[in-house]
C-alpha positions in Angstrom: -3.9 15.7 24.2 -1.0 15.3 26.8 1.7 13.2 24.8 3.4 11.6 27.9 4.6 8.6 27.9 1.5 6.0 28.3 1.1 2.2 28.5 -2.1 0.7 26.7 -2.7 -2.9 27.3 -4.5 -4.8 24.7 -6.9 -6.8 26.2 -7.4 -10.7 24.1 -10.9 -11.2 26.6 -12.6 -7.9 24.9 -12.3 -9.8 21.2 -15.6 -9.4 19.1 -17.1 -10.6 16.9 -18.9 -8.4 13.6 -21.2 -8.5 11.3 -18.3 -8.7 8.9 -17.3 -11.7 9.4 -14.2 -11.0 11.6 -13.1 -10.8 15.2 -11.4 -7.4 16.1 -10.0 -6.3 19.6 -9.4 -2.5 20.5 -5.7 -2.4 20.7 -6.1 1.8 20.8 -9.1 3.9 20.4 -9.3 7.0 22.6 -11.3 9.8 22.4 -8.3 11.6 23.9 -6.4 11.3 20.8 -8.8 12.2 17.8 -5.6 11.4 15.2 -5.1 7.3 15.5 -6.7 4.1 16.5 -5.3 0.4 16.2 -7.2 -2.6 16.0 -6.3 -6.2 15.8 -8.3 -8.0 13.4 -8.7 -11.6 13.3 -10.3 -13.5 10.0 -10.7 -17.0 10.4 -9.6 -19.6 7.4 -11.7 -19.5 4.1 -13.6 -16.3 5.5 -13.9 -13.4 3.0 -14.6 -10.4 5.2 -17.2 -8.1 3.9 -17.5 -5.2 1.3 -17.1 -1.6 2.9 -15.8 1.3 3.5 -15.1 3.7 5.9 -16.0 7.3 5.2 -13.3 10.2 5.9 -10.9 7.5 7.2 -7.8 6.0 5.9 -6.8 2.5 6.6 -3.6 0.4 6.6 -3.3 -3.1 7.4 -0.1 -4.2 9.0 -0.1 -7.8 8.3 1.0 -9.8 11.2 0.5 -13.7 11.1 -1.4 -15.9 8.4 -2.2 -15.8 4.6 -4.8 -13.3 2.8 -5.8 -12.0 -0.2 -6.7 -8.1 -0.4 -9.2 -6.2 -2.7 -9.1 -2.3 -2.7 -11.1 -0.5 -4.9 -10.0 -1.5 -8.4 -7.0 -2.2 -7.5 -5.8 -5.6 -8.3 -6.1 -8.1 -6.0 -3.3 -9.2 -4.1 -1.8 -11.9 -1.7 -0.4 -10.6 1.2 1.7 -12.4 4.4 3.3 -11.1 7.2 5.3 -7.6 7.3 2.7 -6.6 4.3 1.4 -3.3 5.2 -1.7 -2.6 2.3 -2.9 1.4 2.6 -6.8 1.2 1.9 -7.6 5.0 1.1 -11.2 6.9 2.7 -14.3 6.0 1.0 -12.9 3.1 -1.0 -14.2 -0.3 -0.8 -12.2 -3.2 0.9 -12.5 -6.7 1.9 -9.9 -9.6 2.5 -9.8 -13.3 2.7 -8.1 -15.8 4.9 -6.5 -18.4 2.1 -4.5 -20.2 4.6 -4.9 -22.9 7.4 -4.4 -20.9 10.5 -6.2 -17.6 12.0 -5.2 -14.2 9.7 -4.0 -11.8 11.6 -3.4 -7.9 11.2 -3.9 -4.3 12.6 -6.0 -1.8 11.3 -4.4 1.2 11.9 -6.6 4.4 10.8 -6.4 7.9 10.7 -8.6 9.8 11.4 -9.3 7.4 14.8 -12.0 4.9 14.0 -15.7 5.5 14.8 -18.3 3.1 13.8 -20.5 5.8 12.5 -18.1 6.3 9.6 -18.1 2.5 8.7 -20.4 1.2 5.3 -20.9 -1.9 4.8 -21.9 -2.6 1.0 -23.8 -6.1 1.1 
């Protein structure tokens, strides 16, 4: 891939919504650069997202308004508010919940990029 200097404008109208129970917008997902993607995820208050994983694919949420509560794997559970960056390793389960008033906020950002052929969900 050419490294030069390029712009990438998120685009709020492209928002979705997914079967697990959050809203995520493509912040960065090119097939141009097979090593990272960034989402923005959005979890609305009292949602628990659902149980996956993502196979060959490491995760790390970079939290960036609102109030949660992470599961990894066994891993204890943990509350986590903004500036919280959780790493969620490949092929481990994951889920979070909104336990504030206001939207939840973070990116996803993964490496390998993200492909939704190497997403799990587990309920």
């Amino acid at each position: 891939m050419d490294m030069s200097t390029t712009l990438w404008k998120q685009d709020a109208t492209k928002e979705f919504s997914t079967p697990e129970r959050c809203h995520i917008t493509e912040t960065f997902n090119s097939r141009a650069d097979e090593s990272l993607s960034i989402a923005r995820a959005r979890v609305e208050p009292g949602i628990t997202t659902a149980w996956h994983i993502v196979k060959g694919t490491v995760e790390r949420y970079v939290i960036a308004e609102g109030q949660g509560r992470v599961e990894v794997g066994d891993f204890p559970a943990a509350d986590v508010c903004p500036g919280d960056v959780v790493i969620i390793p490949a092929d481990i389960r994951q889920r979070i919940t909104n336990t504030g008033d206001h939207d939840l906020i973070f990116y996803c950002v993964c490496t390998p990029r993200f492909q939704s052929q190497n997403y799990r969900a587990l309920e």
